[in-house]
LUMMAR-612899 format. One record per residue (C-alpha): residue number from 1; x, y, z. Coordinates in steps of 0.1 Angstrom, whole numbers. Layout:
N
SITE  nr  east north    up
SITE NUM     X     Y     Z
...
END
This chain:
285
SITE  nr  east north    up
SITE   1   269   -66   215
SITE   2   276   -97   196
SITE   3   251  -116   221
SITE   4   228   -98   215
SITE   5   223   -94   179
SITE   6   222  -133   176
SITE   7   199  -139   200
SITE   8   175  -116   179
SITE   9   184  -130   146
SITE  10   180  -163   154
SITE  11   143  -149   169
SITE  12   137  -130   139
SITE  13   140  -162   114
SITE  14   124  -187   137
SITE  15    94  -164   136
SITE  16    90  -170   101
SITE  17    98  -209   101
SITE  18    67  -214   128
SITE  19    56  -189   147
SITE  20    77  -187   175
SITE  21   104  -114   174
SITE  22   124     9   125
SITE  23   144    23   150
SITE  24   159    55   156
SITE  25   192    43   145
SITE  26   215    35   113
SITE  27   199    20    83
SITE  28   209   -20    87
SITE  29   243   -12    69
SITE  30   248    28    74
SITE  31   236    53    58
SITE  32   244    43    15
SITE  33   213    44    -2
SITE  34   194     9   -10
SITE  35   187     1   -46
SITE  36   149    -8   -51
SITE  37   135   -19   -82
SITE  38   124    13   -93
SITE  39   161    27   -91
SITE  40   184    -6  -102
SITE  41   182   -33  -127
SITE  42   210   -52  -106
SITE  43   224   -30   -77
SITE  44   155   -70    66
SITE  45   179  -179   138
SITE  46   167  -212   119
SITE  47   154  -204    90
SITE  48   119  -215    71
SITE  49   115  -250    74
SITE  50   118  -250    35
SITE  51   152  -236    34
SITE  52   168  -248    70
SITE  53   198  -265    56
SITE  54   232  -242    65
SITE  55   237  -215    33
SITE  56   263  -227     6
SITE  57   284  -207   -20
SITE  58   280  -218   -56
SITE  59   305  -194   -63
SITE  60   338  -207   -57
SITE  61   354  -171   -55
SITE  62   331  -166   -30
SITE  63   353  -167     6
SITE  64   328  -170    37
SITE  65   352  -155    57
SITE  66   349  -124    40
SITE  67   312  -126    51
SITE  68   316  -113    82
SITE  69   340   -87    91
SITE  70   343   -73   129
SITE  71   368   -51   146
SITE  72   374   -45   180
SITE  73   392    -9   187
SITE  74   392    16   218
SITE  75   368    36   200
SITE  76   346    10   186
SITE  77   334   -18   183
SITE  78   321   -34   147
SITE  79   305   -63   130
SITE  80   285   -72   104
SITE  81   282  -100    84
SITE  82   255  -115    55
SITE  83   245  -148    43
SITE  84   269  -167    16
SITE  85   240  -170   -11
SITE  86   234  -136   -13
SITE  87   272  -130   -14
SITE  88   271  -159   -45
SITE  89   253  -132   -65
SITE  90   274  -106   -78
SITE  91   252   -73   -72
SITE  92   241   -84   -43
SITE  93   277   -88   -28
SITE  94   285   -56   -43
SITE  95   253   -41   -25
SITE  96   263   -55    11
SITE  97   301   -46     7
SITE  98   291    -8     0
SITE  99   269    -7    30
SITE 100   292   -24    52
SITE 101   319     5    43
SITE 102   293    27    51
SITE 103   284    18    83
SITE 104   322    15    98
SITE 105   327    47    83
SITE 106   299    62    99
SITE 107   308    42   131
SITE 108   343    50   129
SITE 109   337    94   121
SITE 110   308    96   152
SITE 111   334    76   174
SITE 112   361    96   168
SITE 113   345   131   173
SITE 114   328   125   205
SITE 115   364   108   220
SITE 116   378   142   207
SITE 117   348   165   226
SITE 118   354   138   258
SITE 119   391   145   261
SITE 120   382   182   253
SITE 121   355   185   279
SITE 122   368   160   304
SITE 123   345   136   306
SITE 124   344    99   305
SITE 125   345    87   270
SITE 126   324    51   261
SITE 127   330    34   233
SITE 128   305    33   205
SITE 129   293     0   184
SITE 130   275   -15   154
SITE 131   263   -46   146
SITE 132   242   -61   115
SITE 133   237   -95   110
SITE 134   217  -105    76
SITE 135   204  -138    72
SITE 136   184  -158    48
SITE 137   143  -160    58
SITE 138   133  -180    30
SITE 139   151  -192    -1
SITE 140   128  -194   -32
SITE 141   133  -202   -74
SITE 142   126  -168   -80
SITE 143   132  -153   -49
SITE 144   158  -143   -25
SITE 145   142  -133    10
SITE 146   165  -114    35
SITE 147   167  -100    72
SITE 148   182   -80    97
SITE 149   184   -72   132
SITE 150   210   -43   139
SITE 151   223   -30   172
SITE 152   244     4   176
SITE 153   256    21   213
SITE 154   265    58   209
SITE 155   274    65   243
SITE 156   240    70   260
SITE 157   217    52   286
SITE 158   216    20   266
SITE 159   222    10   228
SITE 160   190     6   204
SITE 161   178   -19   181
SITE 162   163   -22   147
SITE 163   152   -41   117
SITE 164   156   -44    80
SITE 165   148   -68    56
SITE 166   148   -67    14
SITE 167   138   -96   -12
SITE 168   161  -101   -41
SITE 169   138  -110   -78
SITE 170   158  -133   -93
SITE 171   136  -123  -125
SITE 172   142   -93  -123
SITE 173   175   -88  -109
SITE 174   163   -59   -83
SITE 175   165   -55   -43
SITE 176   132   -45   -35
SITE 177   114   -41    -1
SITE 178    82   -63     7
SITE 179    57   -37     4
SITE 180    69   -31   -32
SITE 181    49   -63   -41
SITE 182    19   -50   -31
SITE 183    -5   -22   -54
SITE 184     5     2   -20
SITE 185    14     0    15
SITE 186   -19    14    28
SITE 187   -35   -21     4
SITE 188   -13   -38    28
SITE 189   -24   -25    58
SITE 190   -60   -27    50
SITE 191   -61   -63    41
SITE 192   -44   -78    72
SITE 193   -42   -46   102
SITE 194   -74   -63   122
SITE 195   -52   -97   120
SITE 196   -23   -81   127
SITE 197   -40   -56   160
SITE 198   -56   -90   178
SITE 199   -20  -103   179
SITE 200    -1   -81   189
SITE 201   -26   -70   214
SITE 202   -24  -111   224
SITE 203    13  -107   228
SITE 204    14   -75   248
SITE 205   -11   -95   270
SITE 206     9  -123   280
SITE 207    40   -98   279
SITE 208    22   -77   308
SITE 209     5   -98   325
SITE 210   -27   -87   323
SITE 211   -54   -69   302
SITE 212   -46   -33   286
SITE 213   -55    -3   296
SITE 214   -73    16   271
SITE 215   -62    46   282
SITE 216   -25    37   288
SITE 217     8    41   271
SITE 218    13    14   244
SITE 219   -24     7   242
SITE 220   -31    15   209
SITE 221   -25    -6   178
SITE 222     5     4   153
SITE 223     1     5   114
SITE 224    18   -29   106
SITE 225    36   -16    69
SITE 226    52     7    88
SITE 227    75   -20   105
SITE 228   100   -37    91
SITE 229    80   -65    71
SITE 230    94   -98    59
SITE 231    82  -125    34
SITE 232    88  -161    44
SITE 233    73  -194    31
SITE 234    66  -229    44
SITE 235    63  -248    10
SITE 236    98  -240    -4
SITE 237    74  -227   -35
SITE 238    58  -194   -25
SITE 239    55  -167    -4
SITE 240    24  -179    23
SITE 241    34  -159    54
SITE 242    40  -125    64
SITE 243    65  -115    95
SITE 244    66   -83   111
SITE 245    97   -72   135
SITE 246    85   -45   155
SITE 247   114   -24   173
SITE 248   112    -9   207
SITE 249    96    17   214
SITE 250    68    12   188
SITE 251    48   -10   203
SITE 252    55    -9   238
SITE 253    84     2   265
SITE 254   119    -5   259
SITE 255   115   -25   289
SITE 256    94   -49   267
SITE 257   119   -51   238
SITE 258   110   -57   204
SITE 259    77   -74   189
SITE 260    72  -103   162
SITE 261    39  -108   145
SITE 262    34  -140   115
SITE 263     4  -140   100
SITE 264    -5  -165    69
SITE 265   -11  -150    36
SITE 266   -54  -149    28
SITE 267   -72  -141     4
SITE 268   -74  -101    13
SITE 269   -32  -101    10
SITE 270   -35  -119   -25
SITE 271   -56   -92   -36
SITE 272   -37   -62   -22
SITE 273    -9   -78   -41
SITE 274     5   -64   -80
SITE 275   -10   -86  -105
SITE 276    25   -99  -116
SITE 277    34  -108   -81
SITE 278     6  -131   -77
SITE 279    18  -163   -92
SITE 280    44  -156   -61
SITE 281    24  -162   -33
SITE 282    -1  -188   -22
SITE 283   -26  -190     4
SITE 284   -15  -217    28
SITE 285   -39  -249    37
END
C-alpha cells in the first residue's frame, strides 16, 4: 500500500510543477468534518518549480517524526503522514491530527467487525488498510496549497483510490477548497470545461490506443469541478495553473487508473474568480 500511494503523490505534484495524474472511499483523513472558510476563522511528488526545495519547520516544537504515523497490525494496516509547513502552523496541525484520529478509528472499528463476522461465518478474513499522504503543491506569501492521494482496502476485489486537496489563506487564517475562490463552481466549469474535455479526451487517446468511440463506456466528458481540483503556481507569486486528479472510475475503467489534467490560468478563469481573490492569481506568459 505504501508503494503505491507515493508513486501517486509524487504524480500528483509533478503534475502541477510541469505538466507531467473523488472516490468512493474515506475522506483523505476519515470521516471528521473539514473546516472551510465559511465555518472557521482558524480550524487535496516534486513539487512546483517555485517551491521544490525539501519542507522545513520554523517551529522548533514541531517533530517531523510526528508527521507521519503508520501501524502495521493483523487487522490493519495504517499510515498517514502531512507536510512539516503545514504542521509549523498551529490550526492546521490541529486540523490534520483530528483527521488522522479519525481515520485509524474508522480503519481500526470496520477492521474489527468484519474479522468478528469472518471468524463467525468462517470465512477467510483480509486485512483492511489506509493510507493518506498530504504534500505541499505550491507554497505562496499568502497561500498555503495542499494535496492528497489516499488509498484504503476493505477486503474486496481490489482497494480504491482517491483525492483531496485544500488551500490554507494565510490572510485569512481558513482551510478552504479551490472552488471556494471562485463566484461558483458551475463559473468554474464554464470558463475552462472545453480546455479541460480536449485533454483529457487527448489523454484517454494515447491511454487506449486509438480514437474513442462515441458511443462507448468512458466516452463522454466529466464536469472538471467535480474532481478533486488543485491550485499550483510556476512564479513562486501567484496562482497560474489549475490541476485536476481525476479518480478511477470517473473518467475511464479502473483498468486505466486515475487521470491528471493542468491547464494555465486565462483570462475566462480570472473572471470566474471572487473579486478579492484576483490579486491571487495571474495569467501565465
Amino acid at each position: 500500500m505504501r508503494a503505491k500511494l507515493a508513486l501517486g503523490c509524487a504524480g500528483a505534484l509533478a503534475l502541477m510543477a510541469g505538466g507531467c495524474s473523488g472516490a468512493a472511499a474515506p475522506d483523505a483523513g476519515g470521516t471528521a468534518s473539514p473546516p472551510t472558510a465559511s465555518d472557521t476563522a482558524a480550524p487535496s511528488a516534486p513539487q512546483d518549480e517555485a517551491s521544490a526545495s525539501a519542507p522545513e519547520v520554523d517551529d522548533p516544537a514541531v517533530d517531523v517524526a510526528d508527521l507521519n504515523l503508520e501501524e502495521d497490525t493483523d487487522s490493519y494496516e495504517f499510515q498517514f503522514s502531512y507536510p512539516a509547513k503545514a504542521a509549523a502552523i498551529p490550526e492546521l496541525r490541529s486540523w490534520f491530527e483530528a483527521r488522522r484520529s479519525a481515520a485509524r478509528a474508522e480503519l481500526a472499528s470496520a477492521s474489527r467487525r468484519d474479522r468478528e463476522e469472518a471468524e463467525k461465518s468462517g470465512y477467510p478474513f483480509h486485512p483492511h488498510s489506509f493510507g493518506a499522504n498530504w504534500q505541499v503543491v505550491t507554497d505562496l506569501p499568502d497561500w498555503l496549497s495542499l494535496s492528497s492521494e489516499f488509498y484504503t482496502f476493505t477486503g474486496g476485489a481490489h482497494g480504491m483510490s482517491g483525492f483531496d486537496a485544500r488551500v490554507w489563506n494565510r490572510k485569512t487564517a481558513t482551510l478552504q477548497r479551490a472552488t471556494d475562490l471562485f463566484t461558483s463552481p458551475e463559473a468554474l466549469s464554464g470558463a475552462l470545461r472545453t480546455r479541460f474535455c480536449k485533454a483529457l479526451d487527448d489523454k484517454r487517446i494515447e491511454r487506449r490506443g486509438g480514437p474513442l468511440d462515441p458511443e462507448g463506456t468512458f466516452s463522454e466528458c466529466i464536469d472538471p469541478v467535480r474532481q478533486t481540483v488543485l491550485l499550483g503556481s510556476s512564479n513562486g507569486a501567484t496562482f497560474d495553473r489549475i490541476g485536476f486528479q481525476i479518480a478511477p472510475y470517473e473518467a475511464g475503467p479502473y483498468a486505466e487508473g486515475s487521470y491528471e489534467i493542468t491547464l494555465p490560468v486565462d483570462g475566462a478563469v480570472m473572471r470566474a474568480l471572487k473579486p478579492q481573490y484576483r490579486a491571487s492569481f495571474s495569467i501565465p506568459d
